[in-house]
Each structure stands twice: as C-alpha cells, then as structure tokens.
N, C-alpha and C positions, 0 to 999 in steps of 0.2 A: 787379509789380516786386519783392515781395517773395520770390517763389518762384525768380526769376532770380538775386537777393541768396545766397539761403539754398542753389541748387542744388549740388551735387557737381561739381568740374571736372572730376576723375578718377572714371573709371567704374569701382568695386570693385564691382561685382555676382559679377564670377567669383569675386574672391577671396574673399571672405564665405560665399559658396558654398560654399566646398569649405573654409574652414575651421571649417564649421558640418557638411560630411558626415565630416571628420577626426574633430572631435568626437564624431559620433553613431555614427562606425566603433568606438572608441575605449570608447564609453560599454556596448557589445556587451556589453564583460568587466570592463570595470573601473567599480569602485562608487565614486563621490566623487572627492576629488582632482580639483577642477575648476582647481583653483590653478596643479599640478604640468601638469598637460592643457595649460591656455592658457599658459602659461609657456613648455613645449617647442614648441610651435606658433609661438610669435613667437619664438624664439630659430632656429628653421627659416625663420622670413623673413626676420631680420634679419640673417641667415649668421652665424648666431655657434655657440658650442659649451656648453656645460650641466652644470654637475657637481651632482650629485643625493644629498641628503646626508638618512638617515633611520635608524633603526632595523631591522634584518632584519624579512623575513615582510611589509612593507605596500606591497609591489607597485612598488616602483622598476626594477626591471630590465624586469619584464614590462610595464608603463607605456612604458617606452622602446623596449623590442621591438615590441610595437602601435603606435606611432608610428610607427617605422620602416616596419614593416611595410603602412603607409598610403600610402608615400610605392613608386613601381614605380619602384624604384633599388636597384643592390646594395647589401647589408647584411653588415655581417660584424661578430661578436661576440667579445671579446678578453678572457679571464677572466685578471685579472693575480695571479702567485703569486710569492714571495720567489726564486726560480728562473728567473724571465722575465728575458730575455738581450733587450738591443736589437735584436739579429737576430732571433729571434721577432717581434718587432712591427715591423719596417721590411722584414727579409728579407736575404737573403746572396749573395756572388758564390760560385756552383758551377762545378769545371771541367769545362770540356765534351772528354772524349779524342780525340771526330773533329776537330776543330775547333783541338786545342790553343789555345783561350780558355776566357777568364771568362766566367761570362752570370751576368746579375741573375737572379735568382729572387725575384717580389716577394712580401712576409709582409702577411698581415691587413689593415695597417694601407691597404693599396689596394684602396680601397670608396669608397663614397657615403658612407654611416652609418655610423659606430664608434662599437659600445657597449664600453665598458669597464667590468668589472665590479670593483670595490672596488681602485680606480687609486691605492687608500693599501698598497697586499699587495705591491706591487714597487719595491726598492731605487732609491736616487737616481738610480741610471744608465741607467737602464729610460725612469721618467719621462721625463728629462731628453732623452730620444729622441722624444717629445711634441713638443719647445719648439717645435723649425722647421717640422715637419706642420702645426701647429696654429696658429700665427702666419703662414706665409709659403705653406701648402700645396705645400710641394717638401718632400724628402727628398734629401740625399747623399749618398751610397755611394760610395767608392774614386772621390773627384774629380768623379764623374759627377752630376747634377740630375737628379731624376724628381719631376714635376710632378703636382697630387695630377689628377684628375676633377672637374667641377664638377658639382651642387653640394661641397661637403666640409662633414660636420659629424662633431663627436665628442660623443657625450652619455656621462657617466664616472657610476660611482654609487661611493659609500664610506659607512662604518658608523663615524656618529663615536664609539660606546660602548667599541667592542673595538679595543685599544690593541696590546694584544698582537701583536706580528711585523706591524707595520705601519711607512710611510716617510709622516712629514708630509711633505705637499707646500709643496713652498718659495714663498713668496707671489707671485715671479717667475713661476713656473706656474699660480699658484690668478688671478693677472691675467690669463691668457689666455680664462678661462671667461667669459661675455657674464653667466652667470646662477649662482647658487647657487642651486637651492630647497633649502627644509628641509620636508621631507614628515611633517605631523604622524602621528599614531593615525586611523582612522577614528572615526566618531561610532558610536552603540551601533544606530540607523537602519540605518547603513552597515553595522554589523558583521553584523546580519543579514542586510541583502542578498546582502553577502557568503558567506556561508553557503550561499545561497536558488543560487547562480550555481554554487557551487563542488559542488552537490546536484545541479543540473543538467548539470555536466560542461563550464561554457564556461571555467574558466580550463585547461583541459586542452585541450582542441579551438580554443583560437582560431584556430588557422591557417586552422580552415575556415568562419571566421564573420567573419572583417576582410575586405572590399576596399582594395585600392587606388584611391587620392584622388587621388594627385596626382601624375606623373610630372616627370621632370629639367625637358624642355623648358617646359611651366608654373611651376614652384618660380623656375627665374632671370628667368620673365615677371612674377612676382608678385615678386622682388626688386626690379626696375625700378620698377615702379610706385610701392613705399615709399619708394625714394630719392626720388622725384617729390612723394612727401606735404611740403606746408606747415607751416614751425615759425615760427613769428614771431619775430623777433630779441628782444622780449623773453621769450619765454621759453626762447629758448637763454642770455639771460643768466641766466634762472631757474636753469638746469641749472648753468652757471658757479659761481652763486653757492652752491649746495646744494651739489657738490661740493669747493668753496673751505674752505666753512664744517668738512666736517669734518680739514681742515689746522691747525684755529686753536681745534680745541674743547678743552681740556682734559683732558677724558678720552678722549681719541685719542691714541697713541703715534706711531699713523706714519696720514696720511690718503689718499684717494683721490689717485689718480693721472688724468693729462687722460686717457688711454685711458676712464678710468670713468665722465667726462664724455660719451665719445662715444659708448659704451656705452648710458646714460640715453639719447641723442639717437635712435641705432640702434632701440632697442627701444621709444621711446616710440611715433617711425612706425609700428612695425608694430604696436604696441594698438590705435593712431589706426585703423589700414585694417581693422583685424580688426572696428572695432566701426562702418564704412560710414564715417569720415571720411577726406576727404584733410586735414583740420588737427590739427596736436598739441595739445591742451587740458594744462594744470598736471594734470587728474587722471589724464591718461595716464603725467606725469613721476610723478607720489607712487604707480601701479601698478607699476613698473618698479625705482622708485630702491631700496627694502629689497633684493630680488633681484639689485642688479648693486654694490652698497656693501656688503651686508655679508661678503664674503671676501675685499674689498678695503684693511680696516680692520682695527688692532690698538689695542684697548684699552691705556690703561697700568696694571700689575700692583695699583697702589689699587683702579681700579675694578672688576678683574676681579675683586677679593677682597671687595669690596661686592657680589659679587652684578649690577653693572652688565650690561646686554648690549647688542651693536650693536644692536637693534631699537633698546630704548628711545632710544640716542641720536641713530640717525637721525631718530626720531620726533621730537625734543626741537629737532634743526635743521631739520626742516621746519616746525614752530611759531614758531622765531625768525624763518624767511626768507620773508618779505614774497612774496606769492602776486601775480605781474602781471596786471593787470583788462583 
C-alpha cells in the first residue's frame, strides 16, 4: 500500500537521464560551478532564458557554450559591442535587383540558443530589440512577424566590475531573464583542477570531448512533462506569499512582480523533475527563489549604503514566511 502511496505518477526516468549525461558531458571541461550547471539546465526546462553575471576569466561563456553544445540544436553566439545596430541582431530587408523586392535576410538572433556575450557593451536600443524575441518569440521587421523556432532560449553573460562603456539594462528587461546567477571564484580544490584540465588541453579541444544530449524533439517532450509536475495549492500560496512579502519589506524599493511569482512556479517544477519527483516540495521553492528574485528587486538607497544585499533579505523573508506542512 505504501509503495503504491509513495509511487511516481509520471515517469521521469528519461529525463533524469539525460540531465545527469548533460551534467557529466558538461563536467568533461568544466571544474565546479555545479550551481551555475544545474541552474542552466532547469532554466532549459522550464523555457526560460538566463543572464550570467560574474567576474571575467571563470568560465561563464564557455559554461554556456558547453550547454549549448549538449543540446543538437543550432547555436549561435552574439558578442554585443557599443556599435551593435538592431539589425546585427534581428537582421535587415536587402533588395533583391531580379526580383525588384525586399527579402528578409535573417541576423543571429534566429537559432535555437543565443548566447550573448556581456549584453551590458550595447546601447539601449540594441537591447531593447531583445524585449519581443525574448517575451513573445516573434520579431518584426517592416510590418512583417517572423516567429522564433522552438525550442527558443537566450543565455546573456555581463561583467558587473567593469562599468566603463557599458548600458545598465533597464529592469523591464533584467524581468525577462527566468534566472540571474551570480558565478562566484572557484575554490583553491577547483583552481587546481583547473589547471590539471587546462595542462591537458580540454578547455581548448572541447568541441571534441562533449556530445550531444539532447535534441529539439525530446527538450519540448521533457517540457510537457514539468507542466504535468504537481504543486499543491498550498504551496503555490507559499510562492504568493514570498513574493508578496518582498512588496511590503521595507528595505525594498520596488518588489517582485507576478511574472516573478511564476517564474518561482516555472523553475521549481523543473528542480522537482530533475531530482525524480513529480511534486514541488518548499525546498525546491527556497532552490529557485534567490536566482529568479534577486534582479527582480531594488533596494532602497539606506540599505544599499548599509552594506544591505538582496541575498540577505530574501533570506530574511523566507525566515518570516511560514513554510506549508
């Protein structure tokens, strides 16, 4: 009775599967950062998009190229510079002389995966060609709709140190990303390994040591599925009330928004399936919530001058907000 109680209704053997050979494609070249790993992997289930926020030199771009490169879908990489025109990243109508018309010619941005490399290096109007790719998956050009491919994901990396000839991105935009991670230093473990990999020549050769994992037709089979994952109505009010609470915190200027809420909902399914459940447990929400709340929130200028940061005060509302039993 009990094993009938306790059984699986949904069968995630495949998907476990293959986000445990992602993983171990993935682990080939890159030392640690199991965080950054499992983060982009459920942001690839949960169809969301990723902006990767570290320090130069600790493997953000090549972390997300491996990823990519995991997945048998085209990949295209967009290095954004103060000079990037929205036609570089969308594409432009060229005339055609036999024809006397226009024809699309389509830019970069029509792939599977879009990495974008330090998506703070191009002016507001660049970005701002992002908004409808990235929320609606269409683009359009002179009246016309070109609809993206599916899957669609964008994973952006930026260098919060170097300020210099950079374009903050406006919070309207930083609300489109499912995820921020913040990719610390390696451990001194790590940093020799490091070494030990980079002696052996595989952060140079990875092309020829990753397979592919997982192709298009599987990725929106393993989306189905999460939507199908079980959240108990209490702990969607769970999510409610977490994201409520930082509207009303005092050291918040401006709080999450309901996207942020569904964001938490989104990404907690796909923890749930990654780790063989079909039910969302609260510790899949407190997995999920720092990563999808904190580029969603603005300190007020007191706290930021105390030294305050989102961490601690997410932290601080998941200690006041009553955990459902």
């Amino acid at each position: 009775m009990e094993n009938e109680i306790f059984q699986t209704k949904t069968d995630l053997s495949g998907l476990e599967k293959a986000v445990n050979n992602m993983k171990d494609e993935i682990a080939k070249v890159i030392v640690g950062q199991h965080e950054m790993i499992e983060l982009l992997i459920a942001a690839i289930l949960a169809d969301g998009h990723v902006l990767i926020e570290g320090v130069p030199g600790i493997a953000k771009t090549l972390t997300a190229k491996l990823t990519a490169r995991c997945l048998d879908v085209p990949f295209s990489r967009i290095q954004f510079t103060p000079d990037l025109m929205p036609s570089d990243l969308l594409g432009t109508s060229v005339f055609n002389p036999q024809s006397a018309t226009f024809q699309f010619r389509q830019g970069p941005v029509f792939s599977n995966i879009i990495l974008i490399d330090e998506i703070n290096r191009s002016p507001a109007k660049t970005q701002a060609a992002l908004f409808e790719v990235m929320e609606e998956k269409q683009i359009t050009i002179d009246g016309e709709t070109y609809p993206m491919s599916e899957p669609f994901m964008v994973i952006a990396t930026q260098n919060p140190i170097e300020h210099e000839g950079t374009y903050r991105l406006p919070e309207a935009q930083m609300d489109r990303f499912l995820f921020k991670i913040e990719v610390p230093y390696p451990s001194l473990n790590e940093e020799v390994n490091i070494l030990e990999y980079a002696n052996e020549g595989k952060t140079v050769h990875y092309d020829k040591v990753i397979n592919p994992v997982l192709n298009a037709n599987e990725m929106m089979l393993f989306r189905k599925q999460i939507e199908q994952i079980h959240i108990d109505q209490a702990v969607m009010e769970y999510i409610a009330k977490l994201v409520q609470a930082t509207r009303h915190d005092p050291a918040v200027y401006l709080g999450a928004s309901p996207r942020a809420s569904v964001a938490v909902l989104r990404s907690s399914k796909a923890i749930a399936a990654m780790n063989g459940r079909d039910f969302v447990t609260p510790d899949d929400v407190h997995r999920v919530l720092k990563s999808v709340l904190c580029h969603r929130i603005i300190l007020t200028p007191e706290r930021e001058m105390e030294g305050v940061t989102m961490e601690e005060v997410i932290e601080q509302i998941i200690k006041r907000t009553e955990v459902p039993r």
